[in-house]
N, C-alpha and C positions, 0 to 999 in steps of 0.2 A: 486909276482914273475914275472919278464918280461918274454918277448918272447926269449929272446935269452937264459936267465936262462933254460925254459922249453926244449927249444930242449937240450939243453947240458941234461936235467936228462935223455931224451927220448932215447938220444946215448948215457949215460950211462950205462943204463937197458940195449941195445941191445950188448953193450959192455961188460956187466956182464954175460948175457946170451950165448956169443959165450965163453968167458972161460968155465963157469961152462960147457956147451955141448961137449968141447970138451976135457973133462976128462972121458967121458961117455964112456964104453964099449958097446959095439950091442944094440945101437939106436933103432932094432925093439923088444926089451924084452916088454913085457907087461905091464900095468901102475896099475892101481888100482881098473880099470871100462873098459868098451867095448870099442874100440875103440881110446882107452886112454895108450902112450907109456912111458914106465919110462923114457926117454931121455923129456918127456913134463914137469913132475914132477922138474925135477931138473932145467932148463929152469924157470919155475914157480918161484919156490923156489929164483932164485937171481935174479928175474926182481922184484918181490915185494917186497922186502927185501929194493932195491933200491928207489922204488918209496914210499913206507913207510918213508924210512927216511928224503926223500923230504919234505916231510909235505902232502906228497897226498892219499885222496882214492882209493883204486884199486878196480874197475872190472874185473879179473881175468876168462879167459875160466875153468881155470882148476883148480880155490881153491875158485872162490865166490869174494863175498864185503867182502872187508878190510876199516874199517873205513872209511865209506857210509857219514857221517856224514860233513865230512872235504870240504873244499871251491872248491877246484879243487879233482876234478876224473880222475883217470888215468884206461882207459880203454887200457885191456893187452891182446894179444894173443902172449903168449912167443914164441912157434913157429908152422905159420900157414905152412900149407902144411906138417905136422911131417910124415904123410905116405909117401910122397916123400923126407923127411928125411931119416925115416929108410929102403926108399928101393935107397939109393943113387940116386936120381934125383935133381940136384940142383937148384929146385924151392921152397926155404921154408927161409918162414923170420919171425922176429917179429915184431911185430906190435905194437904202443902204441900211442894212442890217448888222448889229456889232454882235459875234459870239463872243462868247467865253465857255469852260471848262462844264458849266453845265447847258450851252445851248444860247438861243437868242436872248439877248440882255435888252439892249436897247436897239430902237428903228424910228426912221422918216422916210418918209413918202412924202413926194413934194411935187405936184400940178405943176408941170413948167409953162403947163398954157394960160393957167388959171389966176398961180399963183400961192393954190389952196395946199397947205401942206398938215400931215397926219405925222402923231409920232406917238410911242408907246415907248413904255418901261418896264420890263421884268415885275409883277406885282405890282405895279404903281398904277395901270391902268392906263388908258389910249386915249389921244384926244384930235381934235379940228382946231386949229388955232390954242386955244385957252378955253374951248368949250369939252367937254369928258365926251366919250363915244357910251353907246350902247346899242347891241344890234336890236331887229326888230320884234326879235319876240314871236316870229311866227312859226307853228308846230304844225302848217298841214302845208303838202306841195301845190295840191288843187290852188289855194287862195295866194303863192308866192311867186313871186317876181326873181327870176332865175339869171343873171349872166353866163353864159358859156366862151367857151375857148372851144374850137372845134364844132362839130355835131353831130350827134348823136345817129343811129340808124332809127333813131323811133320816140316820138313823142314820149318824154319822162314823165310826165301828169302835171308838169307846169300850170300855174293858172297864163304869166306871160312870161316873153325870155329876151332878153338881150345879148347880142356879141358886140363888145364895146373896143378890144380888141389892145386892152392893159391893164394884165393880172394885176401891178400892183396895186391900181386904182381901181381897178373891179373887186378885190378884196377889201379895201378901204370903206368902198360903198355900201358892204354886207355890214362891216364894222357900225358905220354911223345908221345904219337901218331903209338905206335907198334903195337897197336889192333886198333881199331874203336870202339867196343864198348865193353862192358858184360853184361851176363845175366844167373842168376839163375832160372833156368827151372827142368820141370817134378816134381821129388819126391825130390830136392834138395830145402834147407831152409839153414840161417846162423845164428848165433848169432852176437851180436853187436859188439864184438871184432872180428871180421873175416874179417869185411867191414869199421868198423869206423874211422879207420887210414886213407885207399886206399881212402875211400870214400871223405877227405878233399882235401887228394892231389889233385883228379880227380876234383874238383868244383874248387880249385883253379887257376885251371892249365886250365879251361874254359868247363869244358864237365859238366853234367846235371848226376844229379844219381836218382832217386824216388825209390820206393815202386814197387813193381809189381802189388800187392793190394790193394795201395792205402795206405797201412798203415803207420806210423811214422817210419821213421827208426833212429828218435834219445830215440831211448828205453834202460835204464839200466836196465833192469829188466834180469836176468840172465835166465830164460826158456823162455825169448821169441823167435821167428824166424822169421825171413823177405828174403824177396825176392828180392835183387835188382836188379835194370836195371841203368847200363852206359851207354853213350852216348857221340860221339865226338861234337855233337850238337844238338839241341830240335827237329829239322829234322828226324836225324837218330832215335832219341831217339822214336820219334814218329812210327815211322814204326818200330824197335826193338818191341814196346809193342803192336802194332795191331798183328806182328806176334806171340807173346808170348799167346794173347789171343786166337788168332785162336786155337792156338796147344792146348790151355785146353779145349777149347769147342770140342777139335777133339778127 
């Protein structure tokens, strides 16, 4: 399957997913588990459905490995930010990232509030629409505009910060140069669908993402959690993590 095949499944899925959600009565009814809203379920339900009949494996947030086995993985978070779904905040997308055998190939990220959808290619480079991403270019924290996941125990040398409250789209934003950087801090962790979409755009589009840990964050393993750090450059990125450590040693 080419590149151009892969994004058409990826805006399919996200295309399947705004029907199916919004047939959905009160988005904040409860789902099946903690933290889990039935408007996620049904989202689920037609983004797999889709990527299944592609010929792909799903990583799914909210139902597991779907046929683990298959060439290409289609790693899904039907729709990130679903609490600012069901509390009418329109930061929440979905997310779907394709591996293969060397790692992320192809991703979209798609604003279900908005509209607005991001997608990247393996060396082909990220975009907004039909416009190219490029992050912002900024190398010092003092002067950057920071989203977080979590918070920290102590002011990182931010100049300001936002918690917007959807990695995908909070990665997106580092991509196209709205943020400068993100960073999940304090008692906040993600799964691999939360970040693995935002995450290609953001590298493609020229910004740096790691590990807060240190750890791998091309992990399919469905209870794992990582920590990452964006970066508009290896600069920022750099002092992003001296101040991420401070605050844990603090």
């Amino acid at each position: 399957m080419g590149e151009a095949d892969l994004l058409a499944v990826c805006n399919l899925v996200a295309d399947e997913i705004a029907l199916a959600i919004g047939s959905v009565e009160g988005w904040g009814r409860p789902g099946e588990r903690p933290g889990q809203y039935a408007v996620d379920l049904v989202a689920d339900a037609a983004g797999v459905a889709v990527l299944l009949d592609a010929g792909m494996g799903v990583l799914s947030e909210e139902s597991g490995l779907h046929e683990g086995q298959r060439e290409l993985l289609a790693v899904l978070d039907p729709l990130d930010g679903s609490s600012n779904a069901a509390h009418g905040l329109p930061w929440y997308a979905t997310s779907v990232c394709v591996l293969d055998d060397l790692g992320p190939r192809a991703a979209v990220v798609a604003n279900q509030a908005t509209g607005v959808r991001y997608d990247a290619i393996r060396g082909g480079g990220a975009r907004r629409g039909d416009r190219p991403l490029s992050a912002s270019g900024c190398v010092s924290l003092p002067q950057a505009i920071v989203a977080l996941s979590g918070y920290p125990a102590r002011h990182l040398g931010w100049n300001q910060y936002r918690c917007l409250g959807a990695a995908a789209l909070d990665l997106c934003a580092v991509a196209e140069g709205a943020l400068d950087a993100y960073a999940v801090v304090g008692n906040s962790s993600l799964g691999s669908w939360d970040y693995m979409g935002g995450m290609l755009v953001c590298t493609e589009a020229g910004a740096v993402v790691v590990e807060a840990g240190g750890l791998d964050l091309l992990t399919v393993d469905h209870d794992a959690r990582r920590c990452p750090l964006a970066a508009a450059t290896p600069e920022l990125l750099d002092e992003l993590r001296a101040g991420v450590e401070a605050a844990r040693r603090a």
